[in-house]
Structures are given as C-alpha cells and as structure tokens.
N, C-alpha and C positions, 0 to 999 in steps of 0.2 A: 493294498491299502495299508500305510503305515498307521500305529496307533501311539497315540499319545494322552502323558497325564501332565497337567498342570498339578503343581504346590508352589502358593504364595500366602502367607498370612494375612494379604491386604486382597480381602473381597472386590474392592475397584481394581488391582492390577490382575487379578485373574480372571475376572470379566472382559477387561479390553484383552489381554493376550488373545481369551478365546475367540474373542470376536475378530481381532486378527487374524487367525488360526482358520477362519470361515474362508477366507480365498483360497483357503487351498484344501478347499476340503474334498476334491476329484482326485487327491494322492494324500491327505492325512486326514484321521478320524479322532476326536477328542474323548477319549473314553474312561476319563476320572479327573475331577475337579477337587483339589482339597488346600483348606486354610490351617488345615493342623498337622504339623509335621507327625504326631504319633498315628493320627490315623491314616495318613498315605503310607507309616511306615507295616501297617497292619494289612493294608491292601493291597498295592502294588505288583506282589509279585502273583496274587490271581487276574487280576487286569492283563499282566504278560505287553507290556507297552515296549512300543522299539525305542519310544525317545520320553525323556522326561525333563520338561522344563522347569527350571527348580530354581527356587529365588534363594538366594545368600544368606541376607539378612532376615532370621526369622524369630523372634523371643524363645526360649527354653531350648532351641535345637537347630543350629543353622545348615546351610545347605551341605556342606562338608561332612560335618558330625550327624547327619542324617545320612551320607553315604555311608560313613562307616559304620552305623547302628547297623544298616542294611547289608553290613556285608559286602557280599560275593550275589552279582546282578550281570544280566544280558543285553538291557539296554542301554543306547546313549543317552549320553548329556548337554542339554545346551543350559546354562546359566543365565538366570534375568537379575540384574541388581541396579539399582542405581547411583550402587558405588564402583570404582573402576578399579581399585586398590587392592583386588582378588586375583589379575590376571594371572599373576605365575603360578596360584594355588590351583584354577583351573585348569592351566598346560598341562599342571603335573598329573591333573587327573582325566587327561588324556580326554578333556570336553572336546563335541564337535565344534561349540562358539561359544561365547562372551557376551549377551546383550547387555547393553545400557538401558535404563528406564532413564524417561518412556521409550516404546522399544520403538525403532524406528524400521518403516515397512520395509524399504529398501533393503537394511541389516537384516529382517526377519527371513525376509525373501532369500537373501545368500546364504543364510544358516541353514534355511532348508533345502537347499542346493548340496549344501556339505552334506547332510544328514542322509540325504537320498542316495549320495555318490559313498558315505559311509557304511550305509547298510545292506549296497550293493557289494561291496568288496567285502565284507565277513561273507554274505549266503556263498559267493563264489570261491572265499579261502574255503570253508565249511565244507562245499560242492567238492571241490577239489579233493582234499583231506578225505571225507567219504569213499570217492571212487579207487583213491590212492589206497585206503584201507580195505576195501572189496575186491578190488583187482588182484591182490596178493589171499585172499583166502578163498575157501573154496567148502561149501555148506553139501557135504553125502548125506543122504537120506537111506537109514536101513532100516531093518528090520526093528531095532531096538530102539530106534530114536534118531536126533543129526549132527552129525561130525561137523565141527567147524575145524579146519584144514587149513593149516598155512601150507600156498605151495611148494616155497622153498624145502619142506619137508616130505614131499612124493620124489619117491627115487623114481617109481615106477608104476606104470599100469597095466595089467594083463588083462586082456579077454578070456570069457568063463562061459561060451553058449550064449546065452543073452544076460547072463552080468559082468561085472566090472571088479577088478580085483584090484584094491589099491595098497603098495608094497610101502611103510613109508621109511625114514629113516631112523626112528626108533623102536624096528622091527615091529612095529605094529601093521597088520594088515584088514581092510574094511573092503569087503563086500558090498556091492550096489548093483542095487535092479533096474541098472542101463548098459546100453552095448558102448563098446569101446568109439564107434564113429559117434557117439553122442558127446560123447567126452573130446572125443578129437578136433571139436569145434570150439568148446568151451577152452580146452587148452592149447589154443593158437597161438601163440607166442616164441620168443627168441628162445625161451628157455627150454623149451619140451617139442618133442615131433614124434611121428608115428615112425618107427626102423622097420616096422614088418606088418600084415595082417594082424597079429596077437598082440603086442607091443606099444605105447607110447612110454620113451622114456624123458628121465629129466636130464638133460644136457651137462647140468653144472657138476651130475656124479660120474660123468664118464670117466674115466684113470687112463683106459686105452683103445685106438682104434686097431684092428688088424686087415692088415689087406685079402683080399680075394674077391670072385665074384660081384659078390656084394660083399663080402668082409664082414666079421663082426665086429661087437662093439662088449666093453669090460665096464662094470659098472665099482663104484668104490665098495661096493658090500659081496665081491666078488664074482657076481653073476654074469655070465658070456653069454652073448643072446647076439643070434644070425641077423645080420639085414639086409632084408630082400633087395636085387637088381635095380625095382624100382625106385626103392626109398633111398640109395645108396647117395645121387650126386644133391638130393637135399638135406642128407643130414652131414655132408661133409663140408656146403656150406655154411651152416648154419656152427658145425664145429671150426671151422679154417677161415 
C-alpha cells in the first residue's frame, strides 16, 4: 500500500484531490493532509509517505522552496497547480508528473500508473544494490563478537576439528565455530573451491599451479597446499 500526503493551501483543492484519491484507495492511502507549507514541513518526514502531492503556488513558501527547506527526502513527487508555466522546474526536479487544476481523472489515473511503476524500480534498484552488497561480504561470528568480511579479502580457509580458520589477506586470521563443509556451501562461487578435505581456497590468489597427481596449488602469500585426486579436474576448471 502506497502512502501519500496532500499540501495545498486551498482547503477546496485538497479536499477534491483527496476525494479523487478515494478510487484508488486498494493501492494508495492518504496519510496527511496539510494547507500550511511549515507544518507539512514539520511532519512529513514521520509520516514516511512514498509520494507527495504538492501544489506550486503557495503564500510564504512555494512548492519548490518547500522542497529545498526539506532537504534531502525519499519520496516522489507529482505537482498539482493551475498554472502550467512550472514544467521545466518540475523535470528538473525529477517529478513523477505535472497536474493541472482541476485535476483531471484521466491525468490523475496515469500519474499514478507512473508513481506505481516508479516505486517499483527504486525497491528493485535498492533489492539489487543490497544483495550485490551481501553477496561480496561475509558476517563470522566468534568468540569475541562478528567479523564483517569482504570476501575478496579470504585467501584462504582451513579446517580446525569442528572449526574454521580464516587466513585473510592482511594476515589477520579468525576462528569460527563451524566446519569447513559448512562454509563450503556458503562459498559456492567462481572465485573459491574446496582443493582438499582441509582446504577451501580463493582462486584470485593463486600465483601457481604445479602438476602431479593431484598437483599442488601456491598461493600469493606463499603457501603450497596439496590437491587431492578428487578436487583436481574442478579446480583446474574453474582456474583454465
């Protein structure tokens, strides 16, 4: 359910808005009505509204100059005025639309179309952005407290009996109270694999492969670690 506030200094145009506003009240909720720009400029940001319909023309504080009083804000904008001589002030401030008073339903109807399809693409940029930001970190829980972990920075992970020994690349190393196949899951990716029973390493520090058997594997911080028969033809793909 989307939330919105009405600010119009004319009591009769923010009456009809709202009452326009009533068709669509199964996907938007009216959750602050105000005729005075300093106190919507007081409230607003506890409301928490995704859209805010904000008239131009206002005495002491117009719709503009009440944006910038307000700063830095998360919701959209659609502008109501019944002057038309605003539009490029609005482009520029990136409104979802333009109404003209009286607003006309048709126009109300496709601004909320925009509004809908706008605040679908922020939660999904947002979505995106989050997972992108979690997927590269990595939260160990020890004894002391919880490591937040870029994993670009794990050389390496060693098995320790039932803990986890994490090598990283500014020689710091953290202890955690889970087994390596627990980890092995978590770090599924192109960049890291399991070489042995004891072993998940990170791919991007390898320096050198050497042949044998299984051959081992040289990490940039010097360390030569065996890999098992098994592990052998998956980490040479994932290296070649």
């Amino acid at each position: 359910m989307l939330k919105a506030v009405i600010l119009d200094d004319e009591i009769r145009g923010s009456k009809l808005l709202g009452h326009k506003l009533e068709s669509f009240e199964d996907e938007l909720q009216v959750v602050g009505v105000f005729n005075e720009p300093a106190k919507a400029l007081a409230a607003i940001t506890q409301l928490s509204p995704d859209v805010l319909f904000l008239d131009v023309e206002m005495p002491g504080m117009n719709g503009f100059q009440f944006l910038e009083r307000l700063g830095t804000f998360n919701f959209e904008v659609i502008f109501t005025t019944a002057y038309d001589s605003y539009t490029l002030e609005a482009l520029r401030l990136s409104a979802v639309d333009y109404l003209l008073k009286p607003i006309d339903e048709e126009e109300l109807k496709t601004a909320i179309v925009r509004l809908r399809k706008r605040v679908i693409e922020k939660s999904n940029y947002r979505s995106s952005k989050k997972e992108k930001v979690n997927s590269n970190r990595l939260a160990l829980t020890t004894a002391e407290g919880v490591y937040i972990v870029d994993k670009t920075n794990i050389i390496r992970v060693e098995a320790m009996s039932n803990y986890s020994v994490f090598i990283l690349a500014d020689n710091k190393k953290i202890v955690v109270s889970k087994t390596l196949k627990e980890f092995e899951a978590i770090l599924d990716d192109e960049f890291f694999t399991r070489i042995n029973r004891s072993v998940i390493i990170n791919l991007s520090y390898v320096v050198k492969y050497r042949k044998g058997d299984g051959g081992t594997i040289e990490l940039s911080d010097g360390t030569e670690i065996e890999v098992s028969i098994q592990k052998k033809e998956i980490l040479l793909q994932k290296l070649f």
